[in-house]
N, C-alpha and C positions, 0 to 999 in steps of 0.2 A: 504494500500500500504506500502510495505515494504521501510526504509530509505536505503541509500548506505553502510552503516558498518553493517544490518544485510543482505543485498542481499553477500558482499564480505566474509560474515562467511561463508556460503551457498557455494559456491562456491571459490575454490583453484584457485593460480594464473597461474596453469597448465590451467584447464578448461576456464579458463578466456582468457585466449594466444588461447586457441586451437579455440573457439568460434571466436575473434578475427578475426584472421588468414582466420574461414571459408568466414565469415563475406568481407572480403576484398577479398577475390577471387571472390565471386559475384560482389561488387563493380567494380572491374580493369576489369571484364568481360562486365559489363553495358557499364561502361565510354570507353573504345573498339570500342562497337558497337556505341556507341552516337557519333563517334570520326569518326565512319567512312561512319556514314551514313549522317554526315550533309553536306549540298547541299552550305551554306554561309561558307565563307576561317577565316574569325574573329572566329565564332562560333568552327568548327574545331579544330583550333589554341586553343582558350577556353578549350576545352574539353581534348586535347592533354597533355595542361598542367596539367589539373588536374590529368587525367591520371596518369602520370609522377610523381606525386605528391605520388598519392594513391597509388605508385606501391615501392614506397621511403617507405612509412605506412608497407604496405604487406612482406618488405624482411626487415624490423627494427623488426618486429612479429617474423620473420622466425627465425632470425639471435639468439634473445632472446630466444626462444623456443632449437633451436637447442644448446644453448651454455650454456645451465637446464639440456639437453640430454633428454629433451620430444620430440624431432623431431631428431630424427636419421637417418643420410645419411653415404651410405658405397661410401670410395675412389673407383673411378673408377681404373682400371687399364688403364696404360699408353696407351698399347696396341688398348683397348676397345675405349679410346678418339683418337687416331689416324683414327683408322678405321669410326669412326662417321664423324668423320670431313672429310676424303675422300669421306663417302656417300655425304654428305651435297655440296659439293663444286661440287663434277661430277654432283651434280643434277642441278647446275646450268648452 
């Protein structure tokens, strides 16, 4: 079994973020489901916050990634966000 300083030579802290990242999208997907399928309000409450926790985890990932410029997002246009948010709001 490999130690932690030769698994981190192996592997960049690109690849490391990017794994990461996948890694907690499963996560914040489970804890979701476990959030909304328990039948007890403590347990709920439990899983909510971890939730919340792990989703703190997933956009500190993003945020790092994107600010390497390993995770590249194009500006919306102003336009394009207006119009979403009209869809969004008449759908309700």
């Amino acid at each position: 079994m490999k130690d932690l300083n030769q698994a981190s030579s192996i592997y960049n802290d690109k690849q490391i973020l990017q794994d990461s990242l996948m890694s907690q999208k499963h996560i914040t997907d489970a804890y979701n489901t476990y959030a909304g399928e328990c039948a007890n309000p403590q347990l709920r409450s439990a899983m909510l916050t971890i939730l919340n926790e792990e989703h703190g985890i997933q956009a500190d990932i993003f945020s790092s990634m994107q600010s390497n410029g390993w995770y590249p997002t194009e500006q919306a246009e102003q336009q394009k966000i207006q119009q979403t948010k009209q869809k969004v709001t008449s759908a309700v």
